[in-house]
C-alpha positions as semicolon CSV with decimal commas, in nm:
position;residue;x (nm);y (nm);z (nm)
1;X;-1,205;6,174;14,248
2;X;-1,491;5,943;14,374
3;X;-1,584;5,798;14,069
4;X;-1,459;5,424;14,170
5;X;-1,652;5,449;14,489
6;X;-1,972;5,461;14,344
7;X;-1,850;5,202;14,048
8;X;-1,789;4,975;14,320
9;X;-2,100;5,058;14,491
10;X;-2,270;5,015;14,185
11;X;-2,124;4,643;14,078
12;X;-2,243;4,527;14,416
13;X;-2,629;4,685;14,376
14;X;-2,602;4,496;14,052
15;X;-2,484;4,162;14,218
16;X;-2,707;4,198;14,458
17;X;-3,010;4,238;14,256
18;X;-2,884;3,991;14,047
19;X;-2,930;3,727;14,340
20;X;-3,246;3,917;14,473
21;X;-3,389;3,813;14,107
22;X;-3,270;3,460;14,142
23;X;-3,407;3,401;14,525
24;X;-3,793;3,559;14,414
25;X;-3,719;3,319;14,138
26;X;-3,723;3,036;14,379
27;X;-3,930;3,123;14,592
28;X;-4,220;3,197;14,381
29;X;-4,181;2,921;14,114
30;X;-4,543;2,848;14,095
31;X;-4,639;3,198;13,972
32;X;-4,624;3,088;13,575
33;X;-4,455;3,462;13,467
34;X;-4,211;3,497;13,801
35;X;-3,994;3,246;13,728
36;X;-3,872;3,274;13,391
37;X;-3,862;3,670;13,422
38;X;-3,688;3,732;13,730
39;X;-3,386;3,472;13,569
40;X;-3,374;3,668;13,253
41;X;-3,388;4,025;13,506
42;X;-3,116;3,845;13,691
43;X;-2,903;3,765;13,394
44;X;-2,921;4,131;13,311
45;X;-2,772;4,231;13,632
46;X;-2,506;3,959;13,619
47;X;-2,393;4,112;13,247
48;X;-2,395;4,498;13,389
49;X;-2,145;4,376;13,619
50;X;-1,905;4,259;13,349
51;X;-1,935;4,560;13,190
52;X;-1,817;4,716;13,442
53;X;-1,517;4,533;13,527
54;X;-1,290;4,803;13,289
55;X;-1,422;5,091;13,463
56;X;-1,350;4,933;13,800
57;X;-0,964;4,932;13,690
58;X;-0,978;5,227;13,529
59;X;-1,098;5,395;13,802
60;X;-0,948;5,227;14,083
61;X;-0,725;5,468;14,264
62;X;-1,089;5,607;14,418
63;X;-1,251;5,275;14,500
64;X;-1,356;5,210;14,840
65;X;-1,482;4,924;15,035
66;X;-1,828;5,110;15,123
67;X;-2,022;4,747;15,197
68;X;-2,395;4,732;15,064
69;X;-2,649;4,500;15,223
70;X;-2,935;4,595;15,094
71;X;-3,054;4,262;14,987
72;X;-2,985;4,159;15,331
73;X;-3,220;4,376;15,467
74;X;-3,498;4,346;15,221
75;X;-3,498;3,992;15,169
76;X;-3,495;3,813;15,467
77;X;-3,685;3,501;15,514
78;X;-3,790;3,282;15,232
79;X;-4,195;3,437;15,224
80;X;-4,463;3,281;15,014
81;X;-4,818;3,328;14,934
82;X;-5,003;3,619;14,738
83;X;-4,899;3,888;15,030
84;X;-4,489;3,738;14,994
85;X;-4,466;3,763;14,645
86;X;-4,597;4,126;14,665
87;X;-4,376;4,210;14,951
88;X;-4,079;4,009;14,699
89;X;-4,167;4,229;14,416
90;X;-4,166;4,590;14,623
91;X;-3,827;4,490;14,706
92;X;-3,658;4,377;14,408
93;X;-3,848;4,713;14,279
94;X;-3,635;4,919;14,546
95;X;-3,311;4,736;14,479
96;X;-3,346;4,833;14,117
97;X;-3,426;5,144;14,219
98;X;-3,094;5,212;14,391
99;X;-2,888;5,037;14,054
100;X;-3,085;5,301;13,834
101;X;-3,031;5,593;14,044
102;X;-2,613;5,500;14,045
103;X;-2,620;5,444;13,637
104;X;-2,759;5,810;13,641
105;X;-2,485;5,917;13,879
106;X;-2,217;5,725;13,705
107;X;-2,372;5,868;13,420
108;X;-2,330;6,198;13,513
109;X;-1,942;6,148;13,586
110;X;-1,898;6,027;13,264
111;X;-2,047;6,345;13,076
112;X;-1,809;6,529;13,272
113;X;-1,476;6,320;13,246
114;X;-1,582;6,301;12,880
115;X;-1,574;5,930;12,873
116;X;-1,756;5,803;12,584
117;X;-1,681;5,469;12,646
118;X;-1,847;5,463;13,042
119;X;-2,148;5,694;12,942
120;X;-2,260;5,453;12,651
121;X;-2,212;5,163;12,910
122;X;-2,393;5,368;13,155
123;X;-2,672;5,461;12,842
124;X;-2,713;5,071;12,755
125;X;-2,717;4,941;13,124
126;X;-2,981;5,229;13,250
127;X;-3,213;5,136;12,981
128;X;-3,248;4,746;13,048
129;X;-3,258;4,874;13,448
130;X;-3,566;5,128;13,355
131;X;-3,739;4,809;13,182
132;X;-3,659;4,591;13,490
133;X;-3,858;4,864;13,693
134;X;-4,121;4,874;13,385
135;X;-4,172;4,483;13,433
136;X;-4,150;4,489;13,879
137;X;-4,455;4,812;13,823
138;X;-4,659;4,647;13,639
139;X;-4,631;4,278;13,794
140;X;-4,640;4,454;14,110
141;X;-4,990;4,624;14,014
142;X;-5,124;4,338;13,913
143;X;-5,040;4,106;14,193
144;X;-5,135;4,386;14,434
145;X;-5,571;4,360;14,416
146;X;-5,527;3,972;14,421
147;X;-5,272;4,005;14,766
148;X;-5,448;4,321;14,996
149;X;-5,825;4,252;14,880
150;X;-5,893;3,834;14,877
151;X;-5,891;3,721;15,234
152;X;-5,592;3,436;15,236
C-alpha cells in the first residue's frame, strides 16, 4: 500500500502552502485584502496538517521520504509591484492546486479502505482548499487588468 506516501506528500504541499500564504503575506502587505487573507489561507493549511498527523501513523508502514519543493521553485525572490503580486497569486493558486488534487486522491483511498474517519477529514479539508482556490481566482482576476494593461 501507498497510501502514506501520498499522506506524507500531502502534509508537506500543505506546509508548504501554508508558508507560501505567509511569504505573499509579507510581501504584499500594502494590498489592503492580501494580507489578512493569505494569514487566515495559511492558518488553514497549518490546521490540515494536524489533521493529518493520525493518518500519518496510521499509515506509516508506506510512507516515504519523496521531498517536495515546490514552493522553492515557485517562489523565489521576494517580487513586488502590480506584475509580483500577480505572479504571487498564480503560484499560491498552483500550490493549492497540487494540495486539492492529493485530498481527492487521498480521498479516493479512503472510499476504498472504507475509512470513514480519513474520507470525512479528506471531505472537510478539500472543501476549505476549493475556497482557497475560489478566493486566489477571483483575486487573481481582479489584480490581473490592473498588472498586464497599466504601463508600471
Amino acid at each position: 500500500m501507498h497510501l502514506g506516501n501520498y499522506l506524507g506528500l500531502l502534509e508537506n504541499s500543505e506546509k508548504q502552502l501554508a508558508r507560501a500564504f505567509d511569504k505573499v503575506s509579507r510581501h504584499h502587505q500594502d494590498e489592503p485584502d492580501i494580507e489578512q487573507m493569505c494569514q487566515k489561507l495559511s492558518a488553514w493549511s497549518v490546521r490540515h496538517g494536524g489533521q493529518l498527523q493520525p493518518f500519518l501513523v496510521r499509515y506509516a508502514d508506506s510512507r516515504s521520504p519523496e521531498p517536495a519543493a515546490m514552493e522553492k521553485v515557485l517562489f523565489g525572490q521576494p517580487r513586488s509591484g502590480s506584475l509580483a503580486l500577480l505572479r504571487d497569486l498564480h503560484d499560491l493558486w498552483l500550490l493549492t492546486n497540487e494540495v486539492k488534487l492529493c485530498w481527492d486522491i487521498i480521498g479516493n483511498a479512503a472510499l476504498a479502505l472504507r475509512d470513514k474517519e480519513l474520507e470525512a477529514t479528506c471531505t472537510a479539508c478539500e472543501a476549505e482548499t476549493k475556497r482557497q482556490l475560489d478566493w486566489l481566482l477571483g483575486r487573481i482576476k481582479q489584480a490581473a487588468p490592473q498588472a498586464l494593461v497599466v504601463a508600471a
